[in-house]
C-alpha positions in Angstrom: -2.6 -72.1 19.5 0.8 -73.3 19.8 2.1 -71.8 17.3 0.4 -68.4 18.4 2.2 -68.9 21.5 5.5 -69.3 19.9 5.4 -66.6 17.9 3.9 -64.2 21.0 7.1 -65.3 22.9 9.2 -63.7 20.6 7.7 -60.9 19.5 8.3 -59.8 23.2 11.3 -60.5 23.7 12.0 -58.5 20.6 9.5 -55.9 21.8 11.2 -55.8 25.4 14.4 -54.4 23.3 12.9 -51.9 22.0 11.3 -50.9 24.9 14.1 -50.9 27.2 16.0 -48.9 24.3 13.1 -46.4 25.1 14.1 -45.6 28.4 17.7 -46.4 28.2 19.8 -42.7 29.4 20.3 -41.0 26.0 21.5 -37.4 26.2 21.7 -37.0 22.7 18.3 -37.7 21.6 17.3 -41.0 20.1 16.2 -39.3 16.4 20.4 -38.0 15.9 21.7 -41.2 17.5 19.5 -43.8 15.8 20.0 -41.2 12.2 23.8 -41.8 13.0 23.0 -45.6 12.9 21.0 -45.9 9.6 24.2 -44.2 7.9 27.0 -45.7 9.1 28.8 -47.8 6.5 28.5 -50.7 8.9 31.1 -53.0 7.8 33.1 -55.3 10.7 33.7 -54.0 13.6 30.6 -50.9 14.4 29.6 -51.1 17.3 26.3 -49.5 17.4 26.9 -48.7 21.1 29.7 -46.1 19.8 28.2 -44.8 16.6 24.6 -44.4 18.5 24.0 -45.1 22.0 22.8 -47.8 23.5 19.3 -47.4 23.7 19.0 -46.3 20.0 20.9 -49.9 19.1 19.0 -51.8 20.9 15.7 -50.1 19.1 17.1 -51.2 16.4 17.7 -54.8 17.4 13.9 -55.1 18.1 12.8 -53.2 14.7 15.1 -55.5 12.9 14.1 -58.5 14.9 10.0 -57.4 14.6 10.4 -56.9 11.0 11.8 -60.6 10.6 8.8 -61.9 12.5 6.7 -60.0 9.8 7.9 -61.2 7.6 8.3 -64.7 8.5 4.4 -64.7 9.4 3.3 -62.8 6.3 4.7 -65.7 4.4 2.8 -67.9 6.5 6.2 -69.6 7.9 5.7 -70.9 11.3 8.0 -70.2 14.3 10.5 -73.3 13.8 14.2 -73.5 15.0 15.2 -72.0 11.6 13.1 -69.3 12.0 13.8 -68.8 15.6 17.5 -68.6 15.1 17.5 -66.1 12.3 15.1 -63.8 14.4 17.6 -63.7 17.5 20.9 -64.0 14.7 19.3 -60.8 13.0 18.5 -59.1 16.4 21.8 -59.6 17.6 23.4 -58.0 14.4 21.2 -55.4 14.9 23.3 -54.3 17.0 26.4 -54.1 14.9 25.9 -53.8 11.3 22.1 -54.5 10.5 19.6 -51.8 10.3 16.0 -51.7 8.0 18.5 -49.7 5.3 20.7 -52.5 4.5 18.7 -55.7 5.2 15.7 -54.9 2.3 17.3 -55.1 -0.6 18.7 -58.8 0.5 15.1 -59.4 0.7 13.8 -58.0 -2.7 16.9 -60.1 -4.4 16.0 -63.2 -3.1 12.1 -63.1 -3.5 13.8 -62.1 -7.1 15.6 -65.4 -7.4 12.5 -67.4 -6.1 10.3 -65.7 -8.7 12.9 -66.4 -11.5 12.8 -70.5 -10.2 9.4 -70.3 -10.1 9.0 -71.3 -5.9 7.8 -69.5 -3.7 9.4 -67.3 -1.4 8.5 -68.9 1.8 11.0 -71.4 0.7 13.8 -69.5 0.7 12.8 -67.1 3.4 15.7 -68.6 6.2 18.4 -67.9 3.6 17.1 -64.3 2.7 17.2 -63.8 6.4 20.5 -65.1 7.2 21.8 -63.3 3.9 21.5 -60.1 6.0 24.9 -60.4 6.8 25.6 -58.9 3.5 23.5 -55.8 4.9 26.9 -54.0 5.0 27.6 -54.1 1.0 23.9 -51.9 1.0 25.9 -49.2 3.2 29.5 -49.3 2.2 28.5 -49.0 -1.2 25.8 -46.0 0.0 27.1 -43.9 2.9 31.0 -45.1 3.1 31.9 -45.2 -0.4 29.5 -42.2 -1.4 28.0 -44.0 -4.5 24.5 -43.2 -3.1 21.8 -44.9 -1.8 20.4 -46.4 -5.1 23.5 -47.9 -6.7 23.8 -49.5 -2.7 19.9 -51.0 -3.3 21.2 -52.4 -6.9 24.3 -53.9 -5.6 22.3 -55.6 -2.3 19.4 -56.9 -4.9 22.2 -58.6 -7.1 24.2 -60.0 -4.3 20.5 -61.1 -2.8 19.6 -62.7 -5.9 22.4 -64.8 -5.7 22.6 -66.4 -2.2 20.1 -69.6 -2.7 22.1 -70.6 -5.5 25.3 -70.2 -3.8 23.8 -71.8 -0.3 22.8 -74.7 -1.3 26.2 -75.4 -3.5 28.6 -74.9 -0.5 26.5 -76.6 2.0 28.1 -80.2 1.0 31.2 -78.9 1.6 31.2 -79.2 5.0 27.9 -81.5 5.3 26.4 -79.3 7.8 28.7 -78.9 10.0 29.0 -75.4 10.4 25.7 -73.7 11.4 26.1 -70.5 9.6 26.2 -72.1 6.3 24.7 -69.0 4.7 27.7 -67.3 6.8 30.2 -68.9 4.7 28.1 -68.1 1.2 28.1 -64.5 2.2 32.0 -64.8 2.7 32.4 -66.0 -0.9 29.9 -63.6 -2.5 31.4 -60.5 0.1 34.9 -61.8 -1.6 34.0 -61.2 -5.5 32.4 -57.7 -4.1 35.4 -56.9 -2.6 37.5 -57.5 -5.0 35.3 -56.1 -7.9 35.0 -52.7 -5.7 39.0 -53.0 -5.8 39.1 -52.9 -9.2 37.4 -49.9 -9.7 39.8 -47.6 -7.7 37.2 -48.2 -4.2 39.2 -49.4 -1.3 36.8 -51.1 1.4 38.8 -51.7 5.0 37.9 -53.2 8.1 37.3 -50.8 10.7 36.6 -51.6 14.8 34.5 -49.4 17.0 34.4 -51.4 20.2 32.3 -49.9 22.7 33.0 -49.9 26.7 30.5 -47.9 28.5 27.4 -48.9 30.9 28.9 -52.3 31.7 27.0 -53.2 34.7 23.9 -52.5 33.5 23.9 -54.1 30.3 25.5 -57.5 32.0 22.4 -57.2 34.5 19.8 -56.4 32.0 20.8 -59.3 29.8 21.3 -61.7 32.2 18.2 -61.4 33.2 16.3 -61.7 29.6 18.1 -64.9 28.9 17.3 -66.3 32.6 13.1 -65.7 32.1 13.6 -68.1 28.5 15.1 -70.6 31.2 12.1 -70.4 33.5 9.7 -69.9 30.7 10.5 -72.8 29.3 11.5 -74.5 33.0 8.4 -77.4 32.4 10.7 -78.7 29.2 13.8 -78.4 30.9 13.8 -83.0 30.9 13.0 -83.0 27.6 15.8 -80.5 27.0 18.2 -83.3 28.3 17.3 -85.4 25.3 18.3 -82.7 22.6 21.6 -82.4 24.8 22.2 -85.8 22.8 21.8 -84.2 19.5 25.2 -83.9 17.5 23.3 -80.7 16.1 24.2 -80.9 12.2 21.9 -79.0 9.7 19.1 -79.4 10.0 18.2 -80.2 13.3 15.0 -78.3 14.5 14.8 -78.7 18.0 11.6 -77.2 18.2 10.2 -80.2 16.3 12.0 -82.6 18.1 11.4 -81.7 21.7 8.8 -78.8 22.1 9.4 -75.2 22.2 9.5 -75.5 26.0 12.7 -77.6 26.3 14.3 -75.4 23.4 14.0 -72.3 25.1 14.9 -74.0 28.0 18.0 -74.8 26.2 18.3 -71.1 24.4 18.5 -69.5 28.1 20.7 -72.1 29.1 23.6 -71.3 25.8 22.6 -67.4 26.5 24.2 -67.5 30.6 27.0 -69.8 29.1 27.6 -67.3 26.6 27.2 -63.7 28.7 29.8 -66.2 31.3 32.4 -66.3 29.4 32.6 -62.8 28.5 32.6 -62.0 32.1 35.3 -64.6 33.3 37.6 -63.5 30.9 37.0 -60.0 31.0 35.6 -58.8 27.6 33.1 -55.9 27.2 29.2 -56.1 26.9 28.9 -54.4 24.0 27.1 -54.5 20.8 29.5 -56.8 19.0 29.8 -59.1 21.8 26.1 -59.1 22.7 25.4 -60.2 19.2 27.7 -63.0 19.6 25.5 -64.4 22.6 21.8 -63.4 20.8 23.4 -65.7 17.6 24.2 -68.6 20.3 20.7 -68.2 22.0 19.0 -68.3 18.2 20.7 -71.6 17.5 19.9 -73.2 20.6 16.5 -73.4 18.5 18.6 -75.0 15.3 22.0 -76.9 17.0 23.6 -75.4 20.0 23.4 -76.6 23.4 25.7 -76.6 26.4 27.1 -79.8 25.5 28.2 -78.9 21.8 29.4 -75.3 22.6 31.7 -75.4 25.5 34.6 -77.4 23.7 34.7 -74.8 20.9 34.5 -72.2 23.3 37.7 -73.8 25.2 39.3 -74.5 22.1 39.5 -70.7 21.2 40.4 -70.1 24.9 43.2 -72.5 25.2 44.6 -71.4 21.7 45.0 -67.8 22.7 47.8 -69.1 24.8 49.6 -70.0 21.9 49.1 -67.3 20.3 49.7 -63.1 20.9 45.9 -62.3 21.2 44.2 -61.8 24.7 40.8 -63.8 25.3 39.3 -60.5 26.2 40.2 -58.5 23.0 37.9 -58.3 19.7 38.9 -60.7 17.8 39.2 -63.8 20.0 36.6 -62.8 22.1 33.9 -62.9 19.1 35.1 -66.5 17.7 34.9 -67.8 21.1 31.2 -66.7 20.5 30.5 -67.3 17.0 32.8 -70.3 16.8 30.4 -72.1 18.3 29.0 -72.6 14.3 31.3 -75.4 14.9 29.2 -77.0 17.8 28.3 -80.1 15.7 31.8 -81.3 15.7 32.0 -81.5 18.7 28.4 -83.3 18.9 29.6 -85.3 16.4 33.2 -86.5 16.8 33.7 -85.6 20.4 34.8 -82.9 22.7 38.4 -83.5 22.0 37.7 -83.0 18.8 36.0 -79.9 19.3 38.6 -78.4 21.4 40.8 -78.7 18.1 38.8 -77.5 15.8 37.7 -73.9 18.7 41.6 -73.4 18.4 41.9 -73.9 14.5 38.9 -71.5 14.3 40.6 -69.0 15.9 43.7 -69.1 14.0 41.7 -68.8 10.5 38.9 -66.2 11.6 41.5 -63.8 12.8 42.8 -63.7 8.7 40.0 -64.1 6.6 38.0 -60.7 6.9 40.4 -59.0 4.9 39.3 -61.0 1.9 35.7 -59.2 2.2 36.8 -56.1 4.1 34.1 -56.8 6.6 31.1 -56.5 4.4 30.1 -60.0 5.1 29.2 -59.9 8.8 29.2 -63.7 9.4 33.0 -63.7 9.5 32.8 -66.5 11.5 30.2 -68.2 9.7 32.8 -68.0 6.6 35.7 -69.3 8.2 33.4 -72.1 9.8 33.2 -73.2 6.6 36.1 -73.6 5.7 37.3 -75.2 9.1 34.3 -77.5 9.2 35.6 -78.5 5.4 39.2 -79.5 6.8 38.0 -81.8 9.4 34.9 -82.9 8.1 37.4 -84.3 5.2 39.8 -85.5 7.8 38.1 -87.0 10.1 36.3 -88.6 7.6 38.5 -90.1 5.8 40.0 -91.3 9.5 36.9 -92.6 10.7 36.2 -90.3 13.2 32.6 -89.6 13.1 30.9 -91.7 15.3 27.2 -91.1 13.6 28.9 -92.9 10.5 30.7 -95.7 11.9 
């Protein structure tokens, strides 16, 4: 029964999207707008907002969303933190860059990989979910390069079949200290695409949609989704204190460690801190951005809570100071978000130390997309990994870590 309640929960809050998407203002009609979607080339930044409407994109958060509940039920997987996070991580990125098109053939290459290994697919299912983030090689290749839908399908099936390989390799790197660990195994494989596409005369670019309109309502709409997790899950809310203690490091299921009530306590919690932030310093609600909070509300099932986050948050805050980006513009604003894959530094060597490494996350996010031209839509989650490997090797080697001394 518990689990039936778990998984009820979040098949309406990814219902409530589409439904809201429904009846969102759309002058256009939702067939052209949501047509417009499925054949965009996707790659970092598309806003879905711009290159649809809003109400089309946020259809296609819940679709997306829904189908990774299917599919996570059909393979008789129950409704853990990994799970939980990858359904709100792949709903958020719904809204800028994933759409049923792209995310399949991820699927069909890893079930590929399992079947070659001889396991079953249910134990990979959190990395072919995550490994959506290569959903934009599926329609570069397709719709923006023009090499047609089936030589997109190949290309997504190949890269699929290699993510559980390449996850569990890099994972060591940085011990589980970045979050999005499939996020940086995407960036590696979106790299050798990139470059291979290169080769062949194809020049893939990073493009940035970055859409303004219906401000108000979206800040009000969201603001109140996140705040019903926080009294749904209100009776857990002491119990949440305890996974507040939590450095946060792979794997740490809150869900099995506290009770769904305390973690989605906790996820509404991450989810205001996160829609804050963009209003204090002035950023748009948007697709992009949005996607940036749903990712932190998913993981505060599987790491995040408001006691890991904020440092990295005022690390990237503090380091646009130095540097000549605003906190409100695209880039900054998004690895204030999505930096917060670093939250288990800061859980585990202290909030100074996570201060330092939000500021070293924005200085190394803002280069590395050019390397995969935006088809790996975990940008973040790629140069987590590499920033988690500096100062997980550091501080280390200094004796910083206070869970190993």
């Amino acid at each position: 029964m518990e689990e039936r309640s778990r998984v009820l929960v979040i098949v309406g809050y990814m219902a409530m999207l589409v439904l809201v998407g429904l009846i969102w203002p759309n002058p256009e009609g939702l067939i052209e707008t949501y047509r417009q979607i499925l054949l965009t080339p996707s790659v970092l930044i598309t806003d879905y907002f711009v290159v649809g409407s809003v109400g089309t994109a946020l259809i296609n958060a819940g679709i997306v969303g829904l189908i990774a509940i299917a599919l996570i039920h059909f393979n008789k997987t129950t409704m853990s933190g990994p799970t939980i996070a990858a359904v709100f991580t792949m709903a958020g990125f719904a809204l800028f860059g994933k759409t049923p098109l792209n995310i399949w053939p991820i699927f069909v290459g890893v079930a590929i990989s399992a079947r070659i290994k001889k396991e079953k697919f249910r134990s990979l299912i959190v990395v072919a979910l995550f490994g959506t983030a290569l959903g934009p090689v599926v329609s570069q290749i397709s719709f923006g390069l023009g090499l047609g839908y089936a030589i997109g399908i190949l290309i997504g099936v190949i890269v699929g079949m290699l993510l559980p390989a390449m996850a569990s390799h890099v994972l060591p790197n940085h011990q589980g200290f970045n979050l999005y660990n499939v996020g940086f195994t995407c960036g590696i494989i979106g790299v050798y695409v990139t470059a291979h596409l290169k080769m062949r005369g194809y020049t893939p670019e990073l493009t940035l949609l970055w859409g303004e309109q219906a401000q108000l309502a979206l800040a009000v709409f969201f603001t109140l989704y996140f705040a019903t997790m926080i009294l749904i899950g209100w009776s857990g809310r002491e119990k949440a204190k305890k996974l507040w203690k939590l450095p946060g490091t792979l794997v740490t299921d809150f869900v099995s460690e506290q009770g769904f009530h305390a973690t989605l306590y906790n996820m509404g919690l991450v989810g205001m801190m996160g829609m804050a932030y963009i209003a204090l310093v002035g950023g748009s609600f948007n697709g992009p951005t949005l996607g940036g909070v749903f990712t932190i509300v998913g993981f505060g099932a599987f790491g995040k809570h408001i006691r890991n986050i904020w440092p990295l948050i005022v690390g990237v805050f503090l380091a646009t100071y130095m540097s000549v980006w605003q906190a409100s513009s695209p880039g900054p604003l998004l690895a204030a978000l999505f930096g917060t894959t670093l939250a288990p530094i800061a859980g585990g060597f202290g909030w100074w130390i996570g201060i330092i490494a939000g500021g070293i996350h924005l200085v190394v996010v803002m280069h590395v997309g050019v390397f995969h031209a935006g088809l790996n839509l975990y940008n973040n989650g790629f140069a987590g990994g590499l920033v988690g490997t500096l100062f997980i090797a550091v501080s280390r080697w200094f004796r910083l870590d206070r869970s190993q001394s």
